[in-house]
Each structure stands twice: as C-alpha cells, then as structure tokens.
DRENPALUM-386272 format. One record per residue: x, y, z negated of N, C-alpha, C, CB in turn. Coordinates in steps of 0.2 Angstrom, whole numbers, padded with zeros to 4 digits, always signed. Atoms other than C-alpha are relative to their C-alpha. Glycine has a CB too. Layout:
# DRENPALUM-386272
XYZXYZXYZXYZ;...
***
This chain:
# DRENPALUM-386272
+0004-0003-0006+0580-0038-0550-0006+0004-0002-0002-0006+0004;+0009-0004+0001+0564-0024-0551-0001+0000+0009+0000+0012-0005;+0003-0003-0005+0552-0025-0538-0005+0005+0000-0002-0005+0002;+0002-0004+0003+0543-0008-0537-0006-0001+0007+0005+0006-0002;+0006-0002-0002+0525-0008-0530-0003+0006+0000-0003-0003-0002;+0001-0007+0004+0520+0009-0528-0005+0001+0006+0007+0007-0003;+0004-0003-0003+0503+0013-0521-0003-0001+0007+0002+0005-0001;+0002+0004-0006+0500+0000-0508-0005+0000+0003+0000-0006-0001;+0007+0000-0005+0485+0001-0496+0001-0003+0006-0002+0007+0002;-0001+0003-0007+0482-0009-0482-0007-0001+0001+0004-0007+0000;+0009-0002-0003+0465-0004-0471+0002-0004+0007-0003+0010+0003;+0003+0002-0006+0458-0011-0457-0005+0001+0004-0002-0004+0000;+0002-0005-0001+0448-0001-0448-0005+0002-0005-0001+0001+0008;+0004+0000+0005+0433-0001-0460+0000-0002-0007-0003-0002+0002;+0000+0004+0006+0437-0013-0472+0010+0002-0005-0003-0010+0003;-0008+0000+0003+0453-0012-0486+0001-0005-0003+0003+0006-0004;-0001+0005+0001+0460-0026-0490+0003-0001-0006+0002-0004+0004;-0006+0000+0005+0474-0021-0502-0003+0008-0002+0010-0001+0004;+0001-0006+0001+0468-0004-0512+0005+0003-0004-0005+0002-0002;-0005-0007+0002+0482+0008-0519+0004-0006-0006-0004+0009-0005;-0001+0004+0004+0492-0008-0529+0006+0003+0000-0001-0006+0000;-0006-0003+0003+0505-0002-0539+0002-0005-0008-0002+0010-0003;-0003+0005+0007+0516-0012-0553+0007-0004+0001-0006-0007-0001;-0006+0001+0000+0533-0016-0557+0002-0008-0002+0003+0005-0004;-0001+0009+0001+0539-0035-0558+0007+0000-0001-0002-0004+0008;-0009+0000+0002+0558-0040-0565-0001-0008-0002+0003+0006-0008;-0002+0004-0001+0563-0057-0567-0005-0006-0003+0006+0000-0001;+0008+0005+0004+0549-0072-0570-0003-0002+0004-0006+0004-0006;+0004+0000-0005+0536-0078-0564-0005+0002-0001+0000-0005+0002;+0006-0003+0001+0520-0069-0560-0005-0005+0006+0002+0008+0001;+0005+0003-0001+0503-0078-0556-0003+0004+0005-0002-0002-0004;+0005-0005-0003+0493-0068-0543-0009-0006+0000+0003+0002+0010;+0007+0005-0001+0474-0075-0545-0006+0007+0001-0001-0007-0008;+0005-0002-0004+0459-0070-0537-0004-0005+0004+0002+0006+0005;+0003+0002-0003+0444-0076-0528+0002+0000+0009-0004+0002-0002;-0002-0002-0006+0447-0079-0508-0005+0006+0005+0000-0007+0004;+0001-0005-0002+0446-0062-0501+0001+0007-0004-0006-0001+0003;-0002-0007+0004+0452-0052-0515+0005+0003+0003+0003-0001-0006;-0004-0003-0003+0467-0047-0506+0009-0004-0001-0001+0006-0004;-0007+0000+0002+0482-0057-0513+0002-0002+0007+0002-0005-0006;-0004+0002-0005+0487-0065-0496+0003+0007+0006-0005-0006+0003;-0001-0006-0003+0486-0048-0487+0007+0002-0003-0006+0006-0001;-0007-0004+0003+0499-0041-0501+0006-0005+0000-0002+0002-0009;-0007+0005-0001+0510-0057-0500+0002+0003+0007-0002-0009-0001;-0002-0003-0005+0510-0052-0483+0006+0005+0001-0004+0001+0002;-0003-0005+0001+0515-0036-0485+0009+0002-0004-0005+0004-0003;-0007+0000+0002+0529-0040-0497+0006-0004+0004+0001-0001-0006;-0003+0002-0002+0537-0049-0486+0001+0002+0009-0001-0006-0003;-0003-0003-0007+0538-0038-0472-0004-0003+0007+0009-0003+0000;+0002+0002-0008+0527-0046-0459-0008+0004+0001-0002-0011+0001;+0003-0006+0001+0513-0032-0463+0001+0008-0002-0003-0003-0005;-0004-0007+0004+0517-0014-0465-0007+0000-0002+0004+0007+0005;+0006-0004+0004+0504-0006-0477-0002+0005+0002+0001+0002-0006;+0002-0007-0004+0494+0008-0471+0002+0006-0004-0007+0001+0002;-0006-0008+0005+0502+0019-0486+0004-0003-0004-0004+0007-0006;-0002+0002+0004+0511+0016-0499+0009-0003+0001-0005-0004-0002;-0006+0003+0001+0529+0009-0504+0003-0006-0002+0003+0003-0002;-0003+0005+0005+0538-0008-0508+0006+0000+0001-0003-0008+0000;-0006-0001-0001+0556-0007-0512+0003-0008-0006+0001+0009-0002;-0002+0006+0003+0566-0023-0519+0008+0002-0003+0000-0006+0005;-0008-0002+0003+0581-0015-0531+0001+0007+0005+0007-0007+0002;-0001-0007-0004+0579+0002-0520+0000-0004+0009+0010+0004-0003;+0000+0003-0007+0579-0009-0504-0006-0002+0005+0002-0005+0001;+0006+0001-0005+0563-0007-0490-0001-0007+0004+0001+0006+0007;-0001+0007-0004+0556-0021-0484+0003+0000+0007-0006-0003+0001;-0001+0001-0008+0559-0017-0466+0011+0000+0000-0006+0008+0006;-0007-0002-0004+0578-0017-0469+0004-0007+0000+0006+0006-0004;-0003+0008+0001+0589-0033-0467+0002-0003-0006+0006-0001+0005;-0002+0002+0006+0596-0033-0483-0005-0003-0006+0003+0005-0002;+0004+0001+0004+0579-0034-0491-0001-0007+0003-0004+0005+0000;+0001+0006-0002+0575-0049-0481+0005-0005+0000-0002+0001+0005;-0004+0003+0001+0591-0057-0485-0002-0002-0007+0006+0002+0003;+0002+0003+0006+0585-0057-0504-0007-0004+0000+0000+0006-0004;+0009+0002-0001+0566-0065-0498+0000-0008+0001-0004+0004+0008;+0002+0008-0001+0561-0083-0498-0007+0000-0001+0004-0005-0006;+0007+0000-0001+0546-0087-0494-0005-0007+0006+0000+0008+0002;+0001+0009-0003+0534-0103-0492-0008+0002+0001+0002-0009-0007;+0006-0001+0000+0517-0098-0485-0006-0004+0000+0000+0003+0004;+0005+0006+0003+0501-0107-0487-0001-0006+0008-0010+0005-0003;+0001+0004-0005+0501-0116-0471+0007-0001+0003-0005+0003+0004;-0009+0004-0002+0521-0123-0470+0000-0002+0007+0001-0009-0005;-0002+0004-0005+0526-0125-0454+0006-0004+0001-0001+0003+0005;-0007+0004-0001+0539-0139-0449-0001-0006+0005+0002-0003-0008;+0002+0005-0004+0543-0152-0436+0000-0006-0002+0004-0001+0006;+0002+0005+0002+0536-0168-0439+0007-0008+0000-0008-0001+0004;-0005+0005-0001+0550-0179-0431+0008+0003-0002+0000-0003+0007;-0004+0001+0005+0564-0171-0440+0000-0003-0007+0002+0005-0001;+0000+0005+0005+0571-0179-0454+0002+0009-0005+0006-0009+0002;+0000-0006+0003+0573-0168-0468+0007+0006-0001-0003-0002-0005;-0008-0002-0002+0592-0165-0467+0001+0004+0005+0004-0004+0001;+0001-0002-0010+0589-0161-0448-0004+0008-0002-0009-0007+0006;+0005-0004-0001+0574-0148-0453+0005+0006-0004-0007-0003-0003;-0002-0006+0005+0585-0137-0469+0006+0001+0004+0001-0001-0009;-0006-0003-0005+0601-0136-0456-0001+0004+0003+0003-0002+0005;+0003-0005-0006+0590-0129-0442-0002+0005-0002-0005-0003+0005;+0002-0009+0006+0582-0116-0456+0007+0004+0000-0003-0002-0011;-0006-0003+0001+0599-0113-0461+0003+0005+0006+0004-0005-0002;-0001-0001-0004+0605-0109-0445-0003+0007+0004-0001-0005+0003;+0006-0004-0001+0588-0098-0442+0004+0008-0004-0007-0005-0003;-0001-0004+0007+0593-0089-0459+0008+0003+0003+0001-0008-0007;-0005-0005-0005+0612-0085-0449+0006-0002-0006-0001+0011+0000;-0004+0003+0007+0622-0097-0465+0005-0005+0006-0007-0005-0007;-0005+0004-0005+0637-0105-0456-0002-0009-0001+0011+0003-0002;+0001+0004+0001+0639-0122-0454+0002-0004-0008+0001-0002+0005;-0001+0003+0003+0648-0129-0467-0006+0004-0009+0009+0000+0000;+0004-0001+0004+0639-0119-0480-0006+0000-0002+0001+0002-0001;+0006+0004+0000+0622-0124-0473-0002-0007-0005+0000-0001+0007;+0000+0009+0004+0626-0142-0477+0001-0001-0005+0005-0004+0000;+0000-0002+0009+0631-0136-0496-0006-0001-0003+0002+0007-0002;+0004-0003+0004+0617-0127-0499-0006-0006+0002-0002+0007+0002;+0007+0005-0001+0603-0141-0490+0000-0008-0005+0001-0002+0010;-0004+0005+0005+0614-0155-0499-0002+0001-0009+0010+0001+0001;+0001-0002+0009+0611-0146-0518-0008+0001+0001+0006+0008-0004;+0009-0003+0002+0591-0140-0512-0003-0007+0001-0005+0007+0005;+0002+0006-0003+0589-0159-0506-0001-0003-0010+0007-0005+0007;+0000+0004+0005+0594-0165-0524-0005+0004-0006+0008+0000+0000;+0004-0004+0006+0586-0151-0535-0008+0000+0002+0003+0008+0000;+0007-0001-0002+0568-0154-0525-0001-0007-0002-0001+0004+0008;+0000+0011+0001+0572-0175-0528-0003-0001+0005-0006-0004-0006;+0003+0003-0009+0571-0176-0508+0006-0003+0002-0001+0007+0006;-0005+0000-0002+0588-0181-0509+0002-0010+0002+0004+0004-0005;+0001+0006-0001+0584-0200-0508-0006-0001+0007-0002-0002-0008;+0005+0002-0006+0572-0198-0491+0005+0006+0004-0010+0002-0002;-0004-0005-0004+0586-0184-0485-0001-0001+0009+0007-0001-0003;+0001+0002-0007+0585-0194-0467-0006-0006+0004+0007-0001+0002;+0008+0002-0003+0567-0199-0465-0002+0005-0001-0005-0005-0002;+0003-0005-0005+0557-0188-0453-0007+0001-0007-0003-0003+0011;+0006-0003+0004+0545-0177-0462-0006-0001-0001-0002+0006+0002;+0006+0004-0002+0531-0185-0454-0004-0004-0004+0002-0003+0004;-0001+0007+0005+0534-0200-0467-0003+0004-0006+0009-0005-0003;+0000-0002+0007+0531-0187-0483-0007+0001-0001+0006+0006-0002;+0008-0003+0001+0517-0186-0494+0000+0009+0001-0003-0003-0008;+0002-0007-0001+0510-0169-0495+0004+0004-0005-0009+0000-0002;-0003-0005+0007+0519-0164-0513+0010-0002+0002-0004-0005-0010;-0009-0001-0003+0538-0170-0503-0001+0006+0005+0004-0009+0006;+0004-0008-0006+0530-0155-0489+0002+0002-0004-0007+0003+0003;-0001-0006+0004+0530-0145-0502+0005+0002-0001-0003-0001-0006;-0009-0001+0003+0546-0148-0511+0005+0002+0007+0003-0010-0003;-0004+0000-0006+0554-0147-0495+0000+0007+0003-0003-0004+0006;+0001-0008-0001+0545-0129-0492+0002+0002-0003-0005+0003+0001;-0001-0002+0005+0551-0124-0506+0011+0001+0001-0005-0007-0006;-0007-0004-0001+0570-0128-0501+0002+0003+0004+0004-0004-0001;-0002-0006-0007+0569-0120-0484+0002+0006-0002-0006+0002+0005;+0002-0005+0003+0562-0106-0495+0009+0003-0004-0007-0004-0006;-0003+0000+0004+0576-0107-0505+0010+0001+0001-0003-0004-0001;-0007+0000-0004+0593-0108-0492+0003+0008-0002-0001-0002+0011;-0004-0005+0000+0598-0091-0494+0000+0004-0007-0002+0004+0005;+0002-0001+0006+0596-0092-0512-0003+0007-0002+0004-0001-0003;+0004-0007-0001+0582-0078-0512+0000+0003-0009-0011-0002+0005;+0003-0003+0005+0580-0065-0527-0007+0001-0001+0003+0005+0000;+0005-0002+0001+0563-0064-0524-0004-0005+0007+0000+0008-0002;+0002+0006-0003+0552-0079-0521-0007+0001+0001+0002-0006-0003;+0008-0002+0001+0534-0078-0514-0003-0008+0002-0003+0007+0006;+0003+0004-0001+0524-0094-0514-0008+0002+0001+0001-0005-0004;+0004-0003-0001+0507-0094-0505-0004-0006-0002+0000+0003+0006;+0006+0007+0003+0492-0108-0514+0009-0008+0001-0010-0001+0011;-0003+0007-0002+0510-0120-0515-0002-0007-0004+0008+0000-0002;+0001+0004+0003+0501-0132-0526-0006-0003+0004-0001+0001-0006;+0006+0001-0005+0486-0135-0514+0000-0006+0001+0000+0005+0006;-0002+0006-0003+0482-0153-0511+0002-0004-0005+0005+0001+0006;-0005+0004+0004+0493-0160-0523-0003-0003-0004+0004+0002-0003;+0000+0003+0004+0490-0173-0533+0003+0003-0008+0001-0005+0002;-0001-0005+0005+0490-0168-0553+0010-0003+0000-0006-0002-0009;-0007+0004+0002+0508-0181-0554+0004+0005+0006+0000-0009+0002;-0003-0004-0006+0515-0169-0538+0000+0009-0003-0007-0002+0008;+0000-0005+0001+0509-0154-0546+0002+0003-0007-0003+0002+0003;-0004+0000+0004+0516-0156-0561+0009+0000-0002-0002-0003-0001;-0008+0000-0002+0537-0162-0554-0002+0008+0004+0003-0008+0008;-0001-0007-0004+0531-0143-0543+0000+0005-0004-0005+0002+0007;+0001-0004+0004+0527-0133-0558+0009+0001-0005-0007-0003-0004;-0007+0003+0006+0543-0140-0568+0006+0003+0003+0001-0008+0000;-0004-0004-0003+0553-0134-0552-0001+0007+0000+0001-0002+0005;+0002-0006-0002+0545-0117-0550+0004+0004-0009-0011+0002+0003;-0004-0004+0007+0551-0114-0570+0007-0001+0002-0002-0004-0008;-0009+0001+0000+0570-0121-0566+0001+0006+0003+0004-0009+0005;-0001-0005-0005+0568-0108-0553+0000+0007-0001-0003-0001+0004;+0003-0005-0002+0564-0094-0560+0004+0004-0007-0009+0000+0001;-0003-0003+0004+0578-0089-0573+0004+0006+0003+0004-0005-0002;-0005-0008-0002+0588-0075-0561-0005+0001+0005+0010+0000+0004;+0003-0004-0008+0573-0072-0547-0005+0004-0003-0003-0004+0006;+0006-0003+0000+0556-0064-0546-0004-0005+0005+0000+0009+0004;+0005+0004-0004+0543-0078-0540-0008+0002-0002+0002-0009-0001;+0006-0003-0001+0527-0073-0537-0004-0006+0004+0000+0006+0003;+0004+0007-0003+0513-0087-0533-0007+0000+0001+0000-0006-0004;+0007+0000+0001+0496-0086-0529-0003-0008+0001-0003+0005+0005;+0004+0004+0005+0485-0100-0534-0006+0001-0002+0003-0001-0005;+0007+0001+0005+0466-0107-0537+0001-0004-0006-0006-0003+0003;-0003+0004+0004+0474-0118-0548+0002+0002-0006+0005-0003+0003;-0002-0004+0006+0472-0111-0566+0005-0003-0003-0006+0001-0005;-0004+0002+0006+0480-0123-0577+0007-0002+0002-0003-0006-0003;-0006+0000-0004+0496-0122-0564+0002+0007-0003-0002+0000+0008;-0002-0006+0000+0497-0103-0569+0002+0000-0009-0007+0006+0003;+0001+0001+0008+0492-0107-0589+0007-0003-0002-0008-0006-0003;-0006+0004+0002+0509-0119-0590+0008+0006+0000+0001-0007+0006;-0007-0004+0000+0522-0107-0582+0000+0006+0002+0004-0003+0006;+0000-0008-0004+0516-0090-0577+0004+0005-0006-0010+0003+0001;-0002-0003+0004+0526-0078-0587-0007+0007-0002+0009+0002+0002;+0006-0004+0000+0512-0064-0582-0004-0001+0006+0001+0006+0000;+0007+0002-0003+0496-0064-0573-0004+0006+0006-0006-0002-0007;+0004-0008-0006+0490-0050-0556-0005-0004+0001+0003+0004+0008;+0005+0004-0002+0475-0054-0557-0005+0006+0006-0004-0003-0008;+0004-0007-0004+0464-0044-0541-0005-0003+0001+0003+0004+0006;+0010+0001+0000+0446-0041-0537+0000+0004+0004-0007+0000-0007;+0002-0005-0006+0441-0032-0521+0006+0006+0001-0009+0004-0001;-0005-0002+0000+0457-0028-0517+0007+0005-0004-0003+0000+0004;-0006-0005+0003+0464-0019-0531+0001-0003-0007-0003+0008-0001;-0005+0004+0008+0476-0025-0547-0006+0002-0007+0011+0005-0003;+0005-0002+0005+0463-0026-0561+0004-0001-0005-0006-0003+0000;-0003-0001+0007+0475-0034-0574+0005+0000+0002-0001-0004-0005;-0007+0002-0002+0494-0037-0574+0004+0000-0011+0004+0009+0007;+0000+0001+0004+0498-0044-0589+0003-0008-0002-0006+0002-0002;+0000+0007+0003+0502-0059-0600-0005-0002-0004+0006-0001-0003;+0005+0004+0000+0491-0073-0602-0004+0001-0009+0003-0008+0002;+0005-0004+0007+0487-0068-0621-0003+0007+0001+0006+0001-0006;+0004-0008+0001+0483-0051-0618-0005+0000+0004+0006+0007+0002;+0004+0002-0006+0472-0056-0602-0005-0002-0002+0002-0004+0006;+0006+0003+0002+0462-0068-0611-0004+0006-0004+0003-0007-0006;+0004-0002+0005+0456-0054-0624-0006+0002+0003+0002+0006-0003;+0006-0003-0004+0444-0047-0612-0005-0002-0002-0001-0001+0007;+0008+0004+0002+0431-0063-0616+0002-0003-0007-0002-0008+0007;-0003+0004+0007+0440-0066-0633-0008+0003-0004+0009+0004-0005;+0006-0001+0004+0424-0069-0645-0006-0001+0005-0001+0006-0004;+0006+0000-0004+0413-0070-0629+0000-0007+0004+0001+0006+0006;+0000+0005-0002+0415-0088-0626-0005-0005-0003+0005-0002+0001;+0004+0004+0002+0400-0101-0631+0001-0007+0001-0005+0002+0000;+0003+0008-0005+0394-0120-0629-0003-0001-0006+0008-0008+0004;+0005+0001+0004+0379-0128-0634-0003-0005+0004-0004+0006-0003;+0005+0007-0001+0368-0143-0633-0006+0002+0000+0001-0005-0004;+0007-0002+0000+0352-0137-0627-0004-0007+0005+0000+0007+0004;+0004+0002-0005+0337-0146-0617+0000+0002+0007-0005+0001-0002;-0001-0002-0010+0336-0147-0596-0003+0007-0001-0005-0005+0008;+0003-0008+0001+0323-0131-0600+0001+0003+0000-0001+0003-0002;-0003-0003+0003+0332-0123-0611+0006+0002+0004+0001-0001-0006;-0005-0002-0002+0347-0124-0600+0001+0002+0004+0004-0002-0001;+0001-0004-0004+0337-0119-0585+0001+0009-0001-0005-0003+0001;+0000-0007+0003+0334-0103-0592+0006+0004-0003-0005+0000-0004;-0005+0000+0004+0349-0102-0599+0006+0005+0007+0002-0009-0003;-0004+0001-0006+0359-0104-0581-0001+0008+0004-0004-0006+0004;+0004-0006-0004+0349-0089-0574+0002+0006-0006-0009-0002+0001;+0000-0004+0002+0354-0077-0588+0008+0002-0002-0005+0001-0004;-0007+0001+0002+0372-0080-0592+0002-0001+0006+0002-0005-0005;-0007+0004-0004+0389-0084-0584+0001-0006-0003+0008+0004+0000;+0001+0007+0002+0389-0101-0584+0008-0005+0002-0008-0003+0005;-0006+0006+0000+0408-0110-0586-0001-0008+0003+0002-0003-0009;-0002+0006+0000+0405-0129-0587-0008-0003-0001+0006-0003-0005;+0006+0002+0003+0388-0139-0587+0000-0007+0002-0005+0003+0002;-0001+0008+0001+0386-0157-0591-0007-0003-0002+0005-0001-0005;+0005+0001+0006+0370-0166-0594+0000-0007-0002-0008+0000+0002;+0001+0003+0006+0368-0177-0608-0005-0007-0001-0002+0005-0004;+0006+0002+0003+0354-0191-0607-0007+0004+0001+0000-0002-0007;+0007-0006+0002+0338-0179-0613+0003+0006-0002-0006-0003-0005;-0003-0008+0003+0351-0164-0617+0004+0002+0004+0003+0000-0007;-0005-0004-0007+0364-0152-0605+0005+0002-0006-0004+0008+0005;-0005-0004-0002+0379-0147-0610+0003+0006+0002+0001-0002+0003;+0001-0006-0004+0382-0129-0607+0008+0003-0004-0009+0004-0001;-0006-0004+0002+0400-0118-0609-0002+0008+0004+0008-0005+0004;+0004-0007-0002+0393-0101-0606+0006+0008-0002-0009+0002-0004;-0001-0007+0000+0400-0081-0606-0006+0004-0002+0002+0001+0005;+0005-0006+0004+0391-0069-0620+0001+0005-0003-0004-0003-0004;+0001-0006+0008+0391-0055-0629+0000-0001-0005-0006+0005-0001;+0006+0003+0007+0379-0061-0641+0001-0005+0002-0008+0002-0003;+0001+0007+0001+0377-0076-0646-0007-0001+0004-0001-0002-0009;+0007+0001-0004+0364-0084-0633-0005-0005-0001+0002-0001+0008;+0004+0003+0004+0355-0097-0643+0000-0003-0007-0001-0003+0003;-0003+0003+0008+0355-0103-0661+0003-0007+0002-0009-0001-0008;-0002+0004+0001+0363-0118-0655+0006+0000+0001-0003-0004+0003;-0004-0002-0003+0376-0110-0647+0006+0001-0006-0003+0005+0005;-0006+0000+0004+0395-0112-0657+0004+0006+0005+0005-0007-0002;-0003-0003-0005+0407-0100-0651+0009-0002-0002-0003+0008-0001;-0006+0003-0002+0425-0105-0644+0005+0003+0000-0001-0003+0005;-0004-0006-0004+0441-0098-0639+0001-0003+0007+0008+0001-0004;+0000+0002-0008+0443-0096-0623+0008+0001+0003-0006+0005+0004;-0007+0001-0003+0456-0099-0609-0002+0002+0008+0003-0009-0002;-0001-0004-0005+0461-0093-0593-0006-0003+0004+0008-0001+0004;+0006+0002-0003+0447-0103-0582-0005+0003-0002-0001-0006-0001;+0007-0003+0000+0433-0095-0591+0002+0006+0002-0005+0000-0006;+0002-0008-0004+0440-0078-0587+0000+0000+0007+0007+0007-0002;+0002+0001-0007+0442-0085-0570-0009+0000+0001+0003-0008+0003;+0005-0001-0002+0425-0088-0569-0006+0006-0003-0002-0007-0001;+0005-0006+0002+0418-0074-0579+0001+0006+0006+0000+0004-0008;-0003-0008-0007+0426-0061-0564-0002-0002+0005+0008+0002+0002;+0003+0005-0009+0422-0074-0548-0004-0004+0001+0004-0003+0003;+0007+0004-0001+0406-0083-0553-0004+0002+0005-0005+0001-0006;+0004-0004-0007+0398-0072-0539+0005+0005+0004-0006+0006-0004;-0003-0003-0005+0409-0064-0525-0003+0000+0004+0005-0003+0002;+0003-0003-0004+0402-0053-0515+0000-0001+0008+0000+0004-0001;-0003+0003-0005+0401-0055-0497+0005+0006+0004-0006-0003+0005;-0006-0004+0000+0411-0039-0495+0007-0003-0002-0001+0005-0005;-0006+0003+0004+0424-0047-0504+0004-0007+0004-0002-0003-0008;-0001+0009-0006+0425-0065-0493+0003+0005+0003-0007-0006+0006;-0003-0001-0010+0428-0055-0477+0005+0005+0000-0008+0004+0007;-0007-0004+0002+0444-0045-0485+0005-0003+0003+0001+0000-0008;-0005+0003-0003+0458-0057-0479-0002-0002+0006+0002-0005-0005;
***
C-alpha cells in the first residue's frame, strides 16, 4: 500500500492547523508525535475523510478520500472511543459490522477471530461496561479492524493504560502491521521507541521530521548531558538550558540537560534517546501552538 500526502493545508479562518504536509507512507508503522496543538489530530482527521483540507491532496493507492472505496480500506479508533456500555462485546462488533455493510455470517467470522486476536475472546459476552480501560481499547482496536482496513489510524490508543495494558497493545499494533499502514499518535515516547518503524514528528503544524528513530535521534546526538550539581548550581542551571529530568539528591540535584557545549565541568555527556528530543522541541509550546487543534 503507498499513502501519498501531498501538500496538505488545513486553515481556519486565521489560524492553520495543518501547513502544506507532504510525505509518502508504505507499509509499517509510523509514530506521529508532537505537543497538543501541533496539528496531528487535525491531519488524522483529514485522512480519514471527516475533514476536507483547505488544499492539498490525500490519495490511498490512487484512491481520494472522499470515495467509498477509500473508506472501505480505513480503520480507524479515535481518541475518545465511543461504544454502548450495556452491550456485551460480541453484541457491540456485529452491530459495527453491520454499520460497516459486512453480511451476517461473515460478520460473526470476522468479530469471532478480532475477539480472539485482541484476547477479548474469554469476556466475549460481558457488557463493555465491566472492562477495564486497556479491554476498551483492545476492543477499539477490533471494531477498528472488521473490514480488515489497509490503513489504520489510531488516535492517543495507549492513553490511560496501565504499563502491563500497554505493553499486550503495543505487541498487537506490531502483529498488526505486517500488510497495512498504521499510523498512531501518542505522548507516550517509549510506546513509539518499541514499535514505531518511523517517526512524523510536527511542530506548529508542519512535518518537521519523517524519519526513523536512529536518524531523528542525530539532531541532539552529542548534545545530551547529566551532572550532579548543587540546588544553586542547578538553579542557575534550569534557567539557561533545556532541562530533561531533575532529581535532588540530599544536598546535591540531579540534572539531565540539552547543550551544545558542555554546561559544567561536572557535566558527562550521554547518548541520547527519543524523550530528550521530545523535550528539546516541546519544553516550551507556545500559546499559538495550544490553540491549533
């Protein structure tokens, strides 16, 4: 499958939420990460057809979103899952199915095999109501899943979850992503660090990187420190650097910083990982930037 992004814009009368995103995507899975109000939820929108862009093109294998065919290849679990609380879960992926235009008997197939591959298939007929937060999930995930979509969009699906919950969801999102295109956005770094194949990473609404997780890190490669300074020293410290992680010590701090140079002789320097480039790009988000989504 290629999905072709080409020169996306989505305005509002003053503000743009999505600016000219262009980038080709083919089978894997890709991480969208940003701060809230960079833009990813706008552009998930858009690819899934419940947003038109105010220019630009998305085509899925030569196929517009707005035609049916495109939306027959789409699966999609947004960040706020809706579902009725007193169906049972068997109840809930029939009535999707149905939604979806999948006859009966081969509703029942498919809800029967996404019951077993999500490990819902032992609570199949207890009401939704009963599940924790990471069976929701799984569950969104098989609705998501009934028309076995070529191209899967999750919106924050790890949110909430315990690490044991979002560990079984990370494990599925890899089983899943040998013939599609899934695409996930996530604050959840070390969710992206396990299974992302590559990383869109955006900032005030436009693709800054699009890459894989080695070539992304280089940015701050050599620019990562930590050092055991005094409260003083690490006041002053706080105030001139990007500041990772801080921890104090008794009579000493703890400090995981972002430098150029070397920012005190106490200071080692580290390799660095996806979190600190998170925080060297979104330590400070402007209030332009919030009020984007």
């Amino acid at each position: 499958m290629e999905l072709i992004i080409d020169r996306i814009t989505k305005q509002y009368a003053n503000k743009i939420a999505v600016d000219r995103v262009s980038c080709t995507l083919k089978d894997g899975v890709y991480a969208l990460l940003g701060a809230n109000g960079a833009g990813k939820t706008t552009l998930m929108r858009m690819l899934c057809g419940i947003l038109t862009p105010s220019s630009g093109e998305i085509t899925l294998n030569g196929l517009n979103t707005n035609s049916e065919e495109y939306r027959n290849l789409l699966g999609y679990l947004p960040q706020d899952f809706g579902y009725y609380p007193d169906f049972t879960a068997i109840e809930f992926l029939m009535y999707i199915s149905s939604l979806k235009g999948l006859d009966k008997i081969t509703a029942k197939v498919r809800s029967t095999e996404l019951l077993n591959l999500t490990s819902l298939s032992d609570v199949a007929k207890k009401k939704i109501k009963t599940f924790s937060g990471g069976m929701k999930q799984r569950l969104g995930i098989a609705q998501a899943m009934l028309n076995n979509p070529k191209l899967l969009i999750l919106d924050e699906p790890t949110a909430g979850l315990d690490p044991k919950e979002r560990v079984k969801f990370r494990n599925l999102i890899s089983d899943l992503s040998k013939d599609r295109i899934i695409i996930l956005s996530t604050h959840i770094v070390s969710d992206i660090e396990y299974i992302a194949n590559k990383i869109l990473i955006m900032k005030l609404g436009q693709l800054i990187h699009n890459d894989s997780l080695d070539e992304i890190i280089k940015v701050i490669d050599e620019k990562v420190w930590e050092c055991t300074v005094t409260p003083e020293e690490a006041e002053k410290l706080t105030h001139t650097y990007t500041i990772i992680n801080i921890r104090h010590e008794k009579d000493k701090t703890f400090l995981r910083l972002v430098s150029d140079k070397c920012p005190t002789s106490e200071a080692v320097k580290v390799e660095a990982c996806l979190e600190d480039l998170y925080i060297y790009y979104f330590s400070e988000v402007s209030e332009v930037e919030r009020n984007y989504e």
